[in-house]
C-alpha positions as a printed NumPy array, in Angstrom:
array([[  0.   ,   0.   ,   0.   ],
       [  1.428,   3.265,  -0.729],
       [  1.77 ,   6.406,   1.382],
       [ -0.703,   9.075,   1.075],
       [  0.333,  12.268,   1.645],
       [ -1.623,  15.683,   1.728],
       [  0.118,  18.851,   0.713],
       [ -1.848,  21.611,   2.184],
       [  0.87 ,  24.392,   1.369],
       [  2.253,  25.176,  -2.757],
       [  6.152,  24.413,  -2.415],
       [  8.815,  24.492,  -4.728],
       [  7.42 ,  21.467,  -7.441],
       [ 10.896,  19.096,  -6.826],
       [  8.961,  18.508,  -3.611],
       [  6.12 ,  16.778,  -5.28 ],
       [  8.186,  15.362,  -8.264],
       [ 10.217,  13.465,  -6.478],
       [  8.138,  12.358,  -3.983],
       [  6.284,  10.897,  -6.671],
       [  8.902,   9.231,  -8.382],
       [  9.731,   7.725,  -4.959],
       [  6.06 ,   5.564,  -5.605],
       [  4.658,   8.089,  -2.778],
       [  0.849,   9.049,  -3.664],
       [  0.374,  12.707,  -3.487],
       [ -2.851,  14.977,  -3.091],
       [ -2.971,  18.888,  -2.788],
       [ -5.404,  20.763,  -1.142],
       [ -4.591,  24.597,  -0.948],
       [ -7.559,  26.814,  -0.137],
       [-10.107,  24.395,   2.151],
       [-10.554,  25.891,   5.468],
       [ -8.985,  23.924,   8.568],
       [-12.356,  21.907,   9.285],
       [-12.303,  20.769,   6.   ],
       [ -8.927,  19.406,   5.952],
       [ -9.984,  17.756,   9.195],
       [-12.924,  16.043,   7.643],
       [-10.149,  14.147,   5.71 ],
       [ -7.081,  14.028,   6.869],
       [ -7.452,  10.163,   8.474],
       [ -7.203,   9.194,   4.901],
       [ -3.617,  10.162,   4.698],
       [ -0.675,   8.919,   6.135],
       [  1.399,  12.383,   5.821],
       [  0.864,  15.401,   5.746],
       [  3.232,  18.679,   4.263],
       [  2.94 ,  22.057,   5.501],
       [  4.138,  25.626,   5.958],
       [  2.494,  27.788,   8.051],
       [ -1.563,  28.085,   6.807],
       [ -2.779,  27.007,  10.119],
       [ -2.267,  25.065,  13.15 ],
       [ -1.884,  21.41 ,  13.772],
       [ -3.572,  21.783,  17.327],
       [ -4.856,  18.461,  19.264],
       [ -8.075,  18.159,  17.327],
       [ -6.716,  18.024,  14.327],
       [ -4.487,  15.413,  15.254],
       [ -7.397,  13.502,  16.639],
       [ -8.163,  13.399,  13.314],
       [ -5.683,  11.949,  11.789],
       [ -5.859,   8.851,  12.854],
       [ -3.689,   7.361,  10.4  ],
       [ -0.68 ,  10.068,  10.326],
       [  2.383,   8.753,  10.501],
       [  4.286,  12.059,   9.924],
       [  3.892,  15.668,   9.573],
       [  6.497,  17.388,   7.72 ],
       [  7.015,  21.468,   7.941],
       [  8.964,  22.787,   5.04 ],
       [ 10.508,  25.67 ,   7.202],
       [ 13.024,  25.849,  10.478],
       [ 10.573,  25.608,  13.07 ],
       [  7.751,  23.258,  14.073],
       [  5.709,  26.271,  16.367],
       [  2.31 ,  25.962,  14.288],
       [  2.263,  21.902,  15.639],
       [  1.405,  20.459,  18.909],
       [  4.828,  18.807,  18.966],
       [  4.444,  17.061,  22.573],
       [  0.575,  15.759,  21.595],
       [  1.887,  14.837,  17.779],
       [  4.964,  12.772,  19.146],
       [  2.971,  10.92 ,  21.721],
       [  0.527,   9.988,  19.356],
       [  3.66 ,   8.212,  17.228],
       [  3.749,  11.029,  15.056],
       [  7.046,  11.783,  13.267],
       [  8.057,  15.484,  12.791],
       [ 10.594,  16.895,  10.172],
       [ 11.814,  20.154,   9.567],
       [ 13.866,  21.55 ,   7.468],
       [ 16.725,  24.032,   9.621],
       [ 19.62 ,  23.199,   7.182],
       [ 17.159,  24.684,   4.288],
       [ 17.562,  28.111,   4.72 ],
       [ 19.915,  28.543,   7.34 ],
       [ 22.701,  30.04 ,   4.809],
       [ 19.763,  32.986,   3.437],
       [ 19.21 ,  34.018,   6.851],
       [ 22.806,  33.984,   7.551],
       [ 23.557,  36.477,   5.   ],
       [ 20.39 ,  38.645,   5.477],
       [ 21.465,  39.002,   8.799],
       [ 24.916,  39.969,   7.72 ],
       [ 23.315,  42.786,   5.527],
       [ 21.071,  43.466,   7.535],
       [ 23.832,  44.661,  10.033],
       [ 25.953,  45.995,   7.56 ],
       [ 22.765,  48.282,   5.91 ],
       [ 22.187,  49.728,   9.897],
       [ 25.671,  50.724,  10.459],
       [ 26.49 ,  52.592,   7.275],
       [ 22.096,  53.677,   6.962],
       [ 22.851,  52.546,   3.342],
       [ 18.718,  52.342,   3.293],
       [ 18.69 ,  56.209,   4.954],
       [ 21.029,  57.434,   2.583],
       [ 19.514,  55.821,  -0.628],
       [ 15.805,  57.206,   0.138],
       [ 17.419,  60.728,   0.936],
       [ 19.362,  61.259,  -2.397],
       [ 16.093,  59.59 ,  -4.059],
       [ 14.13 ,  62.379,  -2.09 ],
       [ 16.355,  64.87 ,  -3.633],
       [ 18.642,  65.327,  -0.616],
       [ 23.122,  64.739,  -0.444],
       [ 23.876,  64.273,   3.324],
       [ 26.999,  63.215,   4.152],
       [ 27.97 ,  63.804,   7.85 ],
       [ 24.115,  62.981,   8.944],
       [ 25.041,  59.278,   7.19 ],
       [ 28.233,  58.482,   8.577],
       [ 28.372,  55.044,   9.872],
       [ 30.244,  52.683,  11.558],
       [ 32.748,  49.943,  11.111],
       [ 31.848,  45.917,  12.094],
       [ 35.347,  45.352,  12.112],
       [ 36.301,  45.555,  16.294],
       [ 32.895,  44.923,  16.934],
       [ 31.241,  41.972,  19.454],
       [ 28.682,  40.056,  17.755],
       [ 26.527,  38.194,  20.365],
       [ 24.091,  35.336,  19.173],
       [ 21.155,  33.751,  21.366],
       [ 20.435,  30.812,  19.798],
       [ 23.245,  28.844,  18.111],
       [ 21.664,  26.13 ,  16.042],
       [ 21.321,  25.888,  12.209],
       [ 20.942,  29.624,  11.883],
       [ 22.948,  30.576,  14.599],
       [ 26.135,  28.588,  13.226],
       [ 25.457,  29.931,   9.74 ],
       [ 25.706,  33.385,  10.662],
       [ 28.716,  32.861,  13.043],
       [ 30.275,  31.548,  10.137],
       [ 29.444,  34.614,   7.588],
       [ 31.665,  36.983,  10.063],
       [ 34.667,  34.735,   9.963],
       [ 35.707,  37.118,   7.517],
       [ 35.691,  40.309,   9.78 ],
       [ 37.791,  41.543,  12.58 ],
       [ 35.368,  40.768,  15.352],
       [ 34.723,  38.525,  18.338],
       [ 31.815,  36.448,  18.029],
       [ 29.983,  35.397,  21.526],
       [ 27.08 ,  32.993,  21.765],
       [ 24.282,  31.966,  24.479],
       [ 22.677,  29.143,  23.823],
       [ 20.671,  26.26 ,  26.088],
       [ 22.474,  23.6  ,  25.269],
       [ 26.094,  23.401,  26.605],
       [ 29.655,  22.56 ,  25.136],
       [ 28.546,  23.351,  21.48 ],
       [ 31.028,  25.907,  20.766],
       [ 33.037,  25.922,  17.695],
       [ 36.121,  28.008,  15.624],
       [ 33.239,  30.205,  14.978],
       [ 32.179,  31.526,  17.939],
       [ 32.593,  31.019,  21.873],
       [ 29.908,  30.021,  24.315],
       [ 29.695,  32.385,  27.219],
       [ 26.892,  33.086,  29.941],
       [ 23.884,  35.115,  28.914],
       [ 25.251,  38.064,  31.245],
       [ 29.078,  38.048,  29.796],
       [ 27.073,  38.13 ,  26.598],
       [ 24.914,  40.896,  27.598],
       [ 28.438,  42.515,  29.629],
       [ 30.133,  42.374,  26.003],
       [ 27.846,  42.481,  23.347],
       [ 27.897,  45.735,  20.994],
       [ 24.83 ,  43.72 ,  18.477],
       [ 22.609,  41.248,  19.142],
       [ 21.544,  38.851,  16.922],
       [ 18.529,  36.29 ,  17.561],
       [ 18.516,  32.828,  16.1  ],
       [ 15.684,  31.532,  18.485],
       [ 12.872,  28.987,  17.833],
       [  9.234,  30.272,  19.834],
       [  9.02 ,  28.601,  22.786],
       [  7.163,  29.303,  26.059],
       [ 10.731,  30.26 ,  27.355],
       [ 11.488,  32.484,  23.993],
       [  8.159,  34.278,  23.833],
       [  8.726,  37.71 ,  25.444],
       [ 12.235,  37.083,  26.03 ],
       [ 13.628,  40.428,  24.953],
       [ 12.06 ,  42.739,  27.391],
       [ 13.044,  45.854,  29.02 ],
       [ 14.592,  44.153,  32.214],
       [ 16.49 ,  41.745,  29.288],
       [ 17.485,  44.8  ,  27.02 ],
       [ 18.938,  46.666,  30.396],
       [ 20.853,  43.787,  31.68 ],
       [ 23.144,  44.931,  28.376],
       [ 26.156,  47.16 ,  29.625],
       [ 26.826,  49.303,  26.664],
       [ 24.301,  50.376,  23.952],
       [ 24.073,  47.887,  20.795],
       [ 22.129,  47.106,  17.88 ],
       [ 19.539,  44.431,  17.371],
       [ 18.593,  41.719,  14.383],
       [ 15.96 ,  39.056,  14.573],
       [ 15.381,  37.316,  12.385],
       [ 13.757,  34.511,  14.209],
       [ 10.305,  35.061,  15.406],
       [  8.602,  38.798,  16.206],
       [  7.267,  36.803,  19.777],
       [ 10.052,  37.021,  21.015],
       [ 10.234,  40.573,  21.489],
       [  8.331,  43.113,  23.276],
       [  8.04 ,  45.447,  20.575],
       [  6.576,  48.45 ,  23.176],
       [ 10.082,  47.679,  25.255],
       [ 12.229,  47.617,  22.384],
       [ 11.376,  51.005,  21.253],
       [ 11.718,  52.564,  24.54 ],
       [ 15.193,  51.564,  24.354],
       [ 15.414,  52.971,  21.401],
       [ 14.041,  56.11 ,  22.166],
       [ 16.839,  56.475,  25.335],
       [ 19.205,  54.916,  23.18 ],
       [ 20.254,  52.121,  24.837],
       [ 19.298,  50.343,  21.219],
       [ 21.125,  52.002,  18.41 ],
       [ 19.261,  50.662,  15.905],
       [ 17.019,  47.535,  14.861],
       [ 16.771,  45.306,  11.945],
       [ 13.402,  43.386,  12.029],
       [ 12.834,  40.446,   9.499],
       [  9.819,  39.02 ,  11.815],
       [  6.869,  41.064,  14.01 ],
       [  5.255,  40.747,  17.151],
       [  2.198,  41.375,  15.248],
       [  2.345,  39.176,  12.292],
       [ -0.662,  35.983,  11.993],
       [  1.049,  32.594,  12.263],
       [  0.925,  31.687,   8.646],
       [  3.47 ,  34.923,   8.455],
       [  1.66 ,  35.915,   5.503],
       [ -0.078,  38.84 ,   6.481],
       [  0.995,  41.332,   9.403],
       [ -1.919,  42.773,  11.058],
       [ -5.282,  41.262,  12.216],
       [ -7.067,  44.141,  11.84 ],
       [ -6.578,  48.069,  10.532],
       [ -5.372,  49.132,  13.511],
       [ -1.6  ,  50.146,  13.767],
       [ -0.048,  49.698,  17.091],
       [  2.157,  52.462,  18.193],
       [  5.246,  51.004,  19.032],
       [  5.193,  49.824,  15.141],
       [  4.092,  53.181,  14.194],
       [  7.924,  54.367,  15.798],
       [  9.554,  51.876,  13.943],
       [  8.231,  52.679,  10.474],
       [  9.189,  56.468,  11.103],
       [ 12.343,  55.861,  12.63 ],
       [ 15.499,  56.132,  10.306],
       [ 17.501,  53.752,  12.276],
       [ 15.284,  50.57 ,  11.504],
       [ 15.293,  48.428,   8.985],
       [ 11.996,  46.24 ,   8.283],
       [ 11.707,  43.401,   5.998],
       [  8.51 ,  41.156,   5.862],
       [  9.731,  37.452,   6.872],
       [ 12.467,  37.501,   4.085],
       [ 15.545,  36.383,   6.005],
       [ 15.189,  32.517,   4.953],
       [ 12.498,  33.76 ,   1.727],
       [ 15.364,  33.301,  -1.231],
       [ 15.268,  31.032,  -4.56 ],
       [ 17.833,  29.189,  -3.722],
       [ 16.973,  28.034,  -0.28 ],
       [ 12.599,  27.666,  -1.663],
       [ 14.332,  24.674,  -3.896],
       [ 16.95 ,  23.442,  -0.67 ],
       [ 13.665,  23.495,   1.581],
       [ 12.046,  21.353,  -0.649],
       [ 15.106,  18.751,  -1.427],
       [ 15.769,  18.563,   2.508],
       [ 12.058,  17.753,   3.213],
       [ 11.96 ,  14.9  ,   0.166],
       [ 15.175,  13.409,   1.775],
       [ 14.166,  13.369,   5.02 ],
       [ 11.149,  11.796,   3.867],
       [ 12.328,   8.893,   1.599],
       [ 14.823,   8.185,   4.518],
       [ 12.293,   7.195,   6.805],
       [  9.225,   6.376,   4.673],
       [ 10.778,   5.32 ,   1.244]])
């Protein structure tokens, strides 16, 4: 009997090719609402998502005959991982997908704050030549501190082997330090640290993590990327500190306020205020969930999840 499985999310098409040269049956189903989907999903074995909605106990009750879930993306927040693995339900992700696009968006992203290359291009477009106001700064002396050093965190660690600086990581698990970087304390990080860079999953620990009693713990001022998940920071707290200083400038890939499926931002017209400072404010840089979002790593998402697939399942 061949494996069923239920793609509920377009991907890049290798996905589905070679799945289906592997003898694996597949089905699509794009636009049904999540009832829908739950009114059949015991008639397939897996099931491939992204982020359209989540895979909460009731829909696993559903699928009675699941054997695996797979997530073509880092993180595996939109499932009820502990319910789904207790149930015999195998979970794959796909970290080593993308982890090289968000290793160099955060590199640019760091490199665009300190010389306001985004400033300066929308002043001369705006008819303005500013020199002193857009003189910026140098990585090169520069401590990089990472939270979080998995797929994404090692990636980016790797990027700035090529600059003058001294790279500094926190991360739960211990003795995982590498030539890249060295694993310190979270308060010799925040001692040391002149940018911050978040490479976190959401968790109940993560959510809320960067908060004004966590930004404060820092010793000097610094700059701040994520490009993780917007949960994890108190947006109202992290513009406080920008408005004393203490934060010399963001760059945001991800929101507090963005839906799960990360395709749309707000849930209703409304614009909060802190995100009202950081669209005026010349010293952030906003991109809409990009970080991982590039051709080349659509196509790697895809070939990691087919592997990881026919390795098991095949």
């Amino acid at each position: 009997m061949s494996i069923k499985i239920l793609h509920i999310d377009s991907n890049n098409p290798i996905l589905w090719q070679q799945l289906e040269e592997a003898g694996f049956e597949n089905h699509a189903d794009f636009k049904s609402s999540k009832e829908e989907i739950e009114a059949k999903i015991q008639d397939y074995n897996g099931i491939v998502i992204r982020s359209r909605f989540k895979i909460d106990k009731t829909f696993l009750d559903k699928g009675a005959n699941l054997q695996f879930i797979a997530r073509v993306g880092a993180g595996l927040e939109s499932i009820d991982c502990d319910y789904a693995e207790a149930k015999g339900i195998h979970l794959i992700a796909a970290p080593e997908g993308n982890r090289n696009a968000v290793a160099e968006h955060s590199l640019g992203v760091i490199l665009s704050l300190f010389n306001n290359l985004n400033q300066a291009d929308a002043e001369i477009r705006a008819g303005h030549w500013n020199r002193e106001s857009n003189r910026g700064h140098e990585l090169d002396g520069k401590t990089v501190g990472i939270i979080g050093y998995g797929n994404m965190g090692k990636a980016f660690a790797k990027k700035l082997r090529g600059f003058d600086v001294e790279v500094l990581f926190h991360d739960i698990l211990e003795n995982i330090g590498d030539e890249n970087a060295k694993q310190v304390a979270l308060a010799e990080l925040q001692n040391r640290a002149d940018v911050l860079s978040l490479h976190l999953p959401w968790t109940p620990e993560t959510d809320k993590m960067v908060n004004a009693d966590f930004i404060n713990a820092f010793a000097k001022p610094f700059w701040i990327i994520n490009t993780s998940r917007g949960k994890n920071i108190v947006t109202a707290d992290l513009v406080e500190a920008m408005k004393s200083k203490k934060i010399l400038g963001a760059g945001l890939d991800v929101l507090e306020y963005e839906k799960l499926s990360f395709e749309t931002l707000f849930q209703d017209k409304n614009t909060p205020e802190a995100f009202q400072y950081l669209l005026e404010a010349k010293n952030v840089l906003l991109t809409p969930h990009i970080a991982g979002w590039t051709f080349e790593s659509h196509e790697r998402l895809a070939q990691v999840i087919v592997d990881k697939i026919k390795a098991v399942y095949a």
